[in-house]
C-alpha positions as CSV (number, residue, x, y, z in Angstrom):
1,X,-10.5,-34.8,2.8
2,X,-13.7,-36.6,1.7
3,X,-17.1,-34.6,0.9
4,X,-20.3,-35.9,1.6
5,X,-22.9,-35.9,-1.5
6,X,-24.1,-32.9,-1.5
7,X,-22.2,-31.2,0.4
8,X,-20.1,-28.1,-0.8
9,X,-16.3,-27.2,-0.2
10,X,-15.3,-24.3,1.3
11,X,-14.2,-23.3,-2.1
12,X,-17.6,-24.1,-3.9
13,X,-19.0,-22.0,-0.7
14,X,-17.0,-18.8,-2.0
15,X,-17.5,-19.2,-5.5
16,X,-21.6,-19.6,-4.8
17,X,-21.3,-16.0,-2.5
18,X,-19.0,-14.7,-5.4
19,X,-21.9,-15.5,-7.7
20,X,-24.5,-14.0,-6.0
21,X,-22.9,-10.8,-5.4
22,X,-21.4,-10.2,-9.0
23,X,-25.0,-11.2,-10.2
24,X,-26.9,-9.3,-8.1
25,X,-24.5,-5.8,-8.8
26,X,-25.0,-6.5,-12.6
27,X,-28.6,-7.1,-12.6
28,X,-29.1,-3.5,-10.6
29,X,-26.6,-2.0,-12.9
30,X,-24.2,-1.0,-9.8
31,X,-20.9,-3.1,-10.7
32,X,-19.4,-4.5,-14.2
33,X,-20.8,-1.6,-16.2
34,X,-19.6,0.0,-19.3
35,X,-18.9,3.6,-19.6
36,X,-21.4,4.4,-22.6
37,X,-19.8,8.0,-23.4
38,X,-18.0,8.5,-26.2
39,X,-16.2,11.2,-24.5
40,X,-15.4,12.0,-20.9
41,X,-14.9,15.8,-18.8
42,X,-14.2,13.9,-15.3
43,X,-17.3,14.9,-13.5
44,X,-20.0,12.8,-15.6
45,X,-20.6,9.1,-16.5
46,X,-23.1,7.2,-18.6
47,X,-25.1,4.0,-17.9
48,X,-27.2,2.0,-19.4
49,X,-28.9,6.1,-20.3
50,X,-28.4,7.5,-17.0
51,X,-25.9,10.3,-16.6
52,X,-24.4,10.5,-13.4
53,X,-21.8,12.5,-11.3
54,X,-19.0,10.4,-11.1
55,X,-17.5,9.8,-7.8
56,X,-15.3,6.7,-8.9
57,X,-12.4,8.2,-10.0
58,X,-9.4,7.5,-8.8
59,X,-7.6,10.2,-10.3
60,X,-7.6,12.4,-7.2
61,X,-5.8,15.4,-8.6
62,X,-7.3,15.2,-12.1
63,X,-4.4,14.8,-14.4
64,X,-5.9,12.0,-16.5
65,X,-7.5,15.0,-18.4
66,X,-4.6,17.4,-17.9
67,X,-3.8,18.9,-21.4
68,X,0.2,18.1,-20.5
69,X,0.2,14.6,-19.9
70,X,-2.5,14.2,-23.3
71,X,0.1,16.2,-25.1
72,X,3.1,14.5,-23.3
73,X,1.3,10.8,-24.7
74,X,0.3,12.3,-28.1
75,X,4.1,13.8,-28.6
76,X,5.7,9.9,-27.7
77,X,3.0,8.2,-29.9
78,X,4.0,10.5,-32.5
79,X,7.7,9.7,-32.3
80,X,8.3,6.0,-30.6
81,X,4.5,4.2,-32.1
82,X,1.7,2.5,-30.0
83,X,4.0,0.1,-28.9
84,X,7.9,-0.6,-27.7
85,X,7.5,-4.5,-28.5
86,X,11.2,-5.8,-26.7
87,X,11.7,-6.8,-23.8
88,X,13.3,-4.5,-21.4
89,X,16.0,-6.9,-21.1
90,X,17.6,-6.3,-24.3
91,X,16.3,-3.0,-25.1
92,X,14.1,-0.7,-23.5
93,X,12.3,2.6,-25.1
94,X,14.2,6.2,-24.4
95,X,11.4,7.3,-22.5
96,X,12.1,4.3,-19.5
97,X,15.2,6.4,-18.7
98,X,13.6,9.8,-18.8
99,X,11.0,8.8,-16.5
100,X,12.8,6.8,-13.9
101,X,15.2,9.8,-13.4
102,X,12.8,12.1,-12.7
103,X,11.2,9.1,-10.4
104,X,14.2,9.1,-8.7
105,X,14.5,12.7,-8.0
106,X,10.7,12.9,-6.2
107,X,11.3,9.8,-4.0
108,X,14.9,10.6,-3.7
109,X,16.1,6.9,-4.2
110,X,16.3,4.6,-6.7
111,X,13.0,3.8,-8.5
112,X,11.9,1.2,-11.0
113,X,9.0,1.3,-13.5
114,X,6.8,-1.8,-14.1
115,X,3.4,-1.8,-16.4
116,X,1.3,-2.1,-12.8
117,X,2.1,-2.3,-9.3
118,X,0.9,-5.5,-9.0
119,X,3.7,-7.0,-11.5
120,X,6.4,-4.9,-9.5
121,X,5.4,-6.5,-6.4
122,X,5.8,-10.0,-8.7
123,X,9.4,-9.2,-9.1
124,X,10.0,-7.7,-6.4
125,X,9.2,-9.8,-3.6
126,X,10.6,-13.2,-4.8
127,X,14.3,-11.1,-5.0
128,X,13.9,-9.3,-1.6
129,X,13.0,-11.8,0.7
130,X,15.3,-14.6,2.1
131,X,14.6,-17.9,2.5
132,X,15.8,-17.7,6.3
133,X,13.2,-14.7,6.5
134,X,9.9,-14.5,7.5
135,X,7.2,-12.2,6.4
136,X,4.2,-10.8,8.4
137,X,1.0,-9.1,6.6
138,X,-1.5,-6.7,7.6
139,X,-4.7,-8.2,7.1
140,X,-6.0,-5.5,5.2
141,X,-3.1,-5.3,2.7
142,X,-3.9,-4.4,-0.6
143,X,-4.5,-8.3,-2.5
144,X,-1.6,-7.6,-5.0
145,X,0.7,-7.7,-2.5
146,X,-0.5,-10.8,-0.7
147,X,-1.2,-12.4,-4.4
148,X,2.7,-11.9,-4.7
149,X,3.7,-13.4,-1.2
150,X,1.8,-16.4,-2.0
151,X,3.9,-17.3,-5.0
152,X,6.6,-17.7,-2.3
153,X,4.9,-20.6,-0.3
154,X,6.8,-22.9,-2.5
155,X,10.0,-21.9,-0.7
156,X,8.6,-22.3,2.6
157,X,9.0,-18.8,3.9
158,X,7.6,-17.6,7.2
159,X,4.3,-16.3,6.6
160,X,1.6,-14.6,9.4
161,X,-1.0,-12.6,9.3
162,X,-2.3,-10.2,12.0
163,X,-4.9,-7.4,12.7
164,X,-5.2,-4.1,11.1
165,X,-2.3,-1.6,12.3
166,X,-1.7,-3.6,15.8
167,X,1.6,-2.5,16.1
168,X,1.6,-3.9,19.5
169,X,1.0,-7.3,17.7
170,X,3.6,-7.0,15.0
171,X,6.5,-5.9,18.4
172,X,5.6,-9.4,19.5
173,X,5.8,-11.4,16.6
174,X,8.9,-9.0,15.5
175,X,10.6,-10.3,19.5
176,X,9.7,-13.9,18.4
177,X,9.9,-14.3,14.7
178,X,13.8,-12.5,15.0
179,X,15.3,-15.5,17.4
180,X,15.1,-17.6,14.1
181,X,14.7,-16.0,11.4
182,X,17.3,-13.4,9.4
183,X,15.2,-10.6,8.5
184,X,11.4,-10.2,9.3
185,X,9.2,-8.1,7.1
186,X,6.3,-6.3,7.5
187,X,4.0,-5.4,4.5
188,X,1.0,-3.4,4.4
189,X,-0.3,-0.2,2.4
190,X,0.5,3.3,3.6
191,X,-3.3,4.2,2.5
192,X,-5.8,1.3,2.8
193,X,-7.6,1.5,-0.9
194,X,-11.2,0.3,0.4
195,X,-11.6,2.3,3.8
196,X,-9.0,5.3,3.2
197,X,-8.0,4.9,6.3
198,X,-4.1,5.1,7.2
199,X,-0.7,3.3,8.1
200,X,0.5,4.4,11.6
201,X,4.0,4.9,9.5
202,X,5.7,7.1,12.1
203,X,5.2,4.5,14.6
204,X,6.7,1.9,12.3
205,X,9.7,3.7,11.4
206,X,10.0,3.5,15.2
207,X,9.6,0.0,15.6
208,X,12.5,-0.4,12.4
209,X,14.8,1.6,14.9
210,X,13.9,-0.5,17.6
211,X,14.6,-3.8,15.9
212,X,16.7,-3.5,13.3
213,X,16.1,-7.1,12.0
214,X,12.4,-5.3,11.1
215,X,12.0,-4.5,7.4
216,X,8.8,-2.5,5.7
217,X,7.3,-3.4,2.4
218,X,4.9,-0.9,2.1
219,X,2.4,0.3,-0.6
220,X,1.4,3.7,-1.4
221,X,-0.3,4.1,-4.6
222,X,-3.3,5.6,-2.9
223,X,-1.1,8.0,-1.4
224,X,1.1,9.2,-4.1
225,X,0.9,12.2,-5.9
226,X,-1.8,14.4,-3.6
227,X,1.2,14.4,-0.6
228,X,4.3,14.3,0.2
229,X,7.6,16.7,-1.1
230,X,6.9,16.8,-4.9
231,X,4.3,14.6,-4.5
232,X,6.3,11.3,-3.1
233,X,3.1,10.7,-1.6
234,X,1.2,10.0,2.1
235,X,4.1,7.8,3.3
236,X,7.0,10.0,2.5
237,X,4.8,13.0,4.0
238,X,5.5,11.0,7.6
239,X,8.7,9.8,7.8
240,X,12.2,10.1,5.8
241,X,13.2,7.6,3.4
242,X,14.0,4.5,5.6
243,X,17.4,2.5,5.0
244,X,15.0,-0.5,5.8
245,X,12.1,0.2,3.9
246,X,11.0,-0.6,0.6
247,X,7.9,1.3,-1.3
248,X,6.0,0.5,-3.9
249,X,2.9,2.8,-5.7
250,X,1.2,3.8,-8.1
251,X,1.2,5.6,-11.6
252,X,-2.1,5.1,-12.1
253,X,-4.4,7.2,-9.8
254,X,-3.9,10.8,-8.5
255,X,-0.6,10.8,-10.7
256,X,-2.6,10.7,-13.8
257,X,-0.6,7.8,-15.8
258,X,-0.7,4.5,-15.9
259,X,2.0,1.8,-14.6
260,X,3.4,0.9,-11.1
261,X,6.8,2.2,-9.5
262,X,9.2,0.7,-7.2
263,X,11.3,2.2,-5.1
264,X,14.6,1.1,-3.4
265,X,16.9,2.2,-0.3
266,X,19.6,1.6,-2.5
267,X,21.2,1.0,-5.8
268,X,22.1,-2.5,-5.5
269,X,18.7,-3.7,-5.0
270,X,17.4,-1.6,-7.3
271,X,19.5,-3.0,-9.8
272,X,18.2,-6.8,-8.9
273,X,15.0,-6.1,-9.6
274,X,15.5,-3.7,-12.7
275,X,18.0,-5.9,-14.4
276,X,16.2,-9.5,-13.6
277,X,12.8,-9.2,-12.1
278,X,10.8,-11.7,-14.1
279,X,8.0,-9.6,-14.6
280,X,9.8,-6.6,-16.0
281,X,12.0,-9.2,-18.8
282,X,8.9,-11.6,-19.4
283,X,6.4,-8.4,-20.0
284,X,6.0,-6.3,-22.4
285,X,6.8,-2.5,-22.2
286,X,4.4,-0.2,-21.1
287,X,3.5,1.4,-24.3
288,X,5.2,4.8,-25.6
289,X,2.2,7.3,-25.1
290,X,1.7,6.5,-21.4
291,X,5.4,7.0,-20.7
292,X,4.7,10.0,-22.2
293,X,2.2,10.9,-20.2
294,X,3.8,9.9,-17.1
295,X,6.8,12.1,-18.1
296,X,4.7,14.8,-18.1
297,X,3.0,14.2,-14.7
298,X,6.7,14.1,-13.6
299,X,7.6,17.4,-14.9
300,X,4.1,18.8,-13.0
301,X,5.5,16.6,-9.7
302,X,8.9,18.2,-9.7
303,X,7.4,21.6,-10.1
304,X,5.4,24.3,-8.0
305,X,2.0,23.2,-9.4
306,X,1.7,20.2,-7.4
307,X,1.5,21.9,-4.3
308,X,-1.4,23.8,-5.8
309,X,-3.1,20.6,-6.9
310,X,-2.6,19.3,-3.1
311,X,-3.9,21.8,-1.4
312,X,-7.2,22.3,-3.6
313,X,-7.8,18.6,-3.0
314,X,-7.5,18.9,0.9
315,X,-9.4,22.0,0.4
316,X,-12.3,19.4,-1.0
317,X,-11.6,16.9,1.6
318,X,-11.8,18.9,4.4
319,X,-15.1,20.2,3.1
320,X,-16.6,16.6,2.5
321,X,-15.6,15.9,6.0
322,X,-17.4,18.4,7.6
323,X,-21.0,18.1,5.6
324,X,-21.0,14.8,6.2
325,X,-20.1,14.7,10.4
326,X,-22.6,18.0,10.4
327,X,-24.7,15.3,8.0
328,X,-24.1,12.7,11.1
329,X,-23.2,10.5,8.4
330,X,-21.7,7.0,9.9
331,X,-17.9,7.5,8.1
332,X,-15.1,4.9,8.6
333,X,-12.6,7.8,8.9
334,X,-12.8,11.9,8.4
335,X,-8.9,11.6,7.7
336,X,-6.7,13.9,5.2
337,X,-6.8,10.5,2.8
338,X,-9.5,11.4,-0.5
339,X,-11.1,7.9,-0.4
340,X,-13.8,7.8,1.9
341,X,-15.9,5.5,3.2
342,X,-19.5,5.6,4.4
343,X,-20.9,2.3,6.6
344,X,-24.0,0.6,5.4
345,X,-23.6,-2.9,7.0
346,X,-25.1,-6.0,5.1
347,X,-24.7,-6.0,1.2
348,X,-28.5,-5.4,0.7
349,X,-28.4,-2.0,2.4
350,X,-25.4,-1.4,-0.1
351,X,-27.2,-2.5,-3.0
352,X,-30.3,-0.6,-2.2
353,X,-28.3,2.8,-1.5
354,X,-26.2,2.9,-4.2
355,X,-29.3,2.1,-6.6
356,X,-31.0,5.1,-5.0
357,X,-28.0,7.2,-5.7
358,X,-27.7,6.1,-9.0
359,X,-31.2,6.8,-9.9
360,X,-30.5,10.6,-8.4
361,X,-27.9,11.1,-10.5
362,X,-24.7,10.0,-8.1
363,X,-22.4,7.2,-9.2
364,X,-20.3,5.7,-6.0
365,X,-18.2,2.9,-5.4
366,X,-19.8,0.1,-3.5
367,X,-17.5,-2.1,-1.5
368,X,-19.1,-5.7,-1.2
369,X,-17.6,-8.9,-0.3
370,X,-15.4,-10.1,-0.9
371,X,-12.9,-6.4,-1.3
372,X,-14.8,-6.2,2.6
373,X,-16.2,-8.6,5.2
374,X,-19.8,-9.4,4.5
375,X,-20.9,-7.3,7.1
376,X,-18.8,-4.5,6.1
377,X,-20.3,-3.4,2.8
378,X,-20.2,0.2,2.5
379,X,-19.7,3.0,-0.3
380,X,-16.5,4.2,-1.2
381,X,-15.7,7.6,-2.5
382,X,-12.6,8.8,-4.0
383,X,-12.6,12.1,-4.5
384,X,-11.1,14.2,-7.1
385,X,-10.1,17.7,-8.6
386,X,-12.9,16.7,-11.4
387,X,-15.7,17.5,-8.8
388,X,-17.2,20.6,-7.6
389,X,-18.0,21.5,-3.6
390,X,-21.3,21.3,-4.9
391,X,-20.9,18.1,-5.9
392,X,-19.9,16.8,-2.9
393,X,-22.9,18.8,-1.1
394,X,-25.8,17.5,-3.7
395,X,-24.2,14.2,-2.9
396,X,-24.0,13.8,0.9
397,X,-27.4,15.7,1.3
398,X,-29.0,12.5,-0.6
399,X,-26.9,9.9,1.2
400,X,-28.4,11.7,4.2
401,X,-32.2,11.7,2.6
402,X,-31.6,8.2,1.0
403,X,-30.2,6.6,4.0
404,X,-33.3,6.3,6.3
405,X,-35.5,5.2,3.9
406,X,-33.0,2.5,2.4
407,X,-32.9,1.2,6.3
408,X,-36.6,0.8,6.6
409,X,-36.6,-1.0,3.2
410,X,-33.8,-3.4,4.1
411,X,-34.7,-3.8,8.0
412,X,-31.1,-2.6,8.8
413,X,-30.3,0.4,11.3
414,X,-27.7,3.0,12.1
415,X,-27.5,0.9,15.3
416,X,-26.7,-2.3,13.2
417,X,-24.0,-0.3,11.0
418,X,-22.4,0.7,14.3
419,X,-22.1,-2.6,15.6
420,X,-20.8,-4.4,12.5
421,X,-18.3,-1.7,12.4
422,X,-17.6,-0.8,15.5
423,X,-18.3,2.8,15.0
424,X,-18.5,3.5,18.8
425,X,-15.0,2.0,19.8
426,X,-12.9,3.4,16.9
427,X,-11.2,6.9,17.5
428,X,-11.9,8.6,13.9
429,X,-8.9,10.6,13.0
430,X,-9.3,13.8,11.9
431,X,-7.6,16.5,10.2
């Protein structure tokens, strides 16, 4: 396709938005920061001077400052070095087996370790799916796993998209898609990681026993570790372990560690993927002291104390959710999930509320294009074991004192936000 002189291509159109939005966040100090504390106690960042509650942590149950999992890392540093440097297909560290055992007894199945998620769904994808399958995405699946299913374009596989948990849609497309094809899959995450909101995974399970050419591919790592039997996560809190379904999460928030974990109906495929997956034997290990670490978080998961770590966080959620609809805050969701999501519309309003937070003392996520749809910026908030109920209080009693004023500044309105995100036609699901 020619381009007229002058004229830019869709791709010079993104990268000039992408441009604009990264400088604009760097200029205000919002996005691409560095952390300018030399050491950290969970609740508290510095930038650029400014000390500020942190609510961008990830690590929803607070284990990345547990005393276990720092001893766990500082006890396999000790004994195995910084590093394991092999790969895992000739020899793999002692610590591999250690962990993926205990792995396997909290999901109950087979599970494979991988230095992130985003390499396990590299490996695994490309082994799972047939050519004679075809594959159908939630739009709003996390980009990993659609980075991964577009390596397998050059095999000419099946690929659709559709809207947001319309499981109506996917029946339809399940009816067609199975007069042709061998297996269909359906991937998507089992907590959405910019709007927190969630999978309708009983309902999908259903559909599986409906149709049993219907496969799941689904991720969880913003549901493991704060639900779920020994903390196997949101997903496995809703449904049994699926002969058809396929998860994939996490190490790396709420569980404390670091690294991604896949997990298999069976040992067969398990095996595949361990034994051949070309991103755990072209990779390098991930290093001795976080398998230590994650060890560790294991032992915690496969004990009592989870299930006091779970229900202090939901003790915290439930409270956010409450100040803020008393607040008459415009949420995405007041679900049981701890990232939450407050609706500002048009990336100025973002930019402009998260500055004033920021210069009060709050430090939040902001979710810009492209992670949401232009119109759809908003402020994320994961929340974690790290802050206090008064945290959470001081916080949404400035989003609510902020807000007005950063709409008058920006010509925006809670009638806007409601529009560009529907607020009026979606059912929030609460607790």
């Amino acid at each position: 396709m020619e381009i007229e002189n002058g004229a830019k291509s869709k791709h010079d159109q993104i990268l000039s938005l992408l441009d604009e939005v990264s400088i604009s966040g760097k200029k205000l100090g919002i996005i691409l920061q560095t952390i300018e504390d030399s050491e950290l106690d969970g609740r508290h960042v510095t930038v650029k001077g400014n000390k500020m509650k942190n609510f961008s942590s990830c690590s929803y149950l607070g284990l990345d400052l547990d005393q276990r999992l720092m001893a766990g890392a500082i006890d396999a540093v000790s004994r195995f070095g910084v590093q394991f440097s092999s790969s895992r297909s000739y020899l793999s560290s002692p610590l591999y087996g250690e962990l993926e055992e205990r792995l396997a007894k909290i999901f109950n199945a087979p599970a494979a370790v991988f230095n992130t998620t985003t390499l396990g769904h590299l490996s695994n994808l490309p082994i799972l799916i047939g050519d004679d399958d075809a594959i159908i995405l939630d739009v709003s699946v996390h980009s990993s796993v659609q980075m991964a299913v577009s390596l397998l374009k050059e095999r000419n596989i099946t690929t659709e998209v559709i809207r947001h948990n319309r499981l109506d849609i996917l029946e339809d497309r399940v009816k067609q898609l199975s007069m042709t094809h061998k297996k269909i899959w359906y991937l998507s995450d089992g907590v959405y990681s910019m709007f927190g909101d969630l999978a309708p995974v009983k309902e999908i399970v259903e559909l599986m026993d409906q149709y049993e050419q219907l496969h799941l591919y689904i991720d969880d790592a913003h549901g493991m570790s704060w639900a779920g039997d020994n903390g196997s996560g949101y997903v496995m809190s809703q449904v049994k372990f699926h002969p058809r379904m396929y998860l994939s999460t996490s190490l790396g928030k709420a569980f404390g560690a670091s690294g991604g974990v896949m997990v298999f109906p069976n040992d067969e495929e398990y095996r595949r993927v361990h034994d051949y997956g070309k991103t755990s034997i072209f990779s390098i290990q991930v290093p001795p002291p976080v398998l230590g670490a994650a060890v560790a978080s294991a032992k915690i998961h496969l004990s009592a104390d989870i299930y006091s770590l779970q229900k202090q966080l939901q003790e915290k959620i439930k409270f956010f959710n409450q100040t803020a609809s008393l607040l008459e805050l415009p949420m995405y969701s007041n679900n049981i999930s701890p990232v939450k999501f407050i609706c500002l519309g048009k990336p100025t309003m973002g930019y402009n509320m998260v500055s004033r937070l920021m210069n009060a003392g709050y430090y939040v996520n902001l979710s810009v294009f492209p992670s949401v749809s232009y119109n759809n910026t908003g402020m994320r908030i994961p929340l974690s074991l790290h802050m206090t109920k008064e945290d959470i209080e001081g916080l949404l009693n400035e989003i609510a004192t902020q807000m007005p004023l950063a709409f008058k500044e920006t010509g925006s309105s809670l009638k806007e936000v409601t529009r560009f995100f529907k607020l009026d036609k979606k059912e929030k699901v609460k607790d």
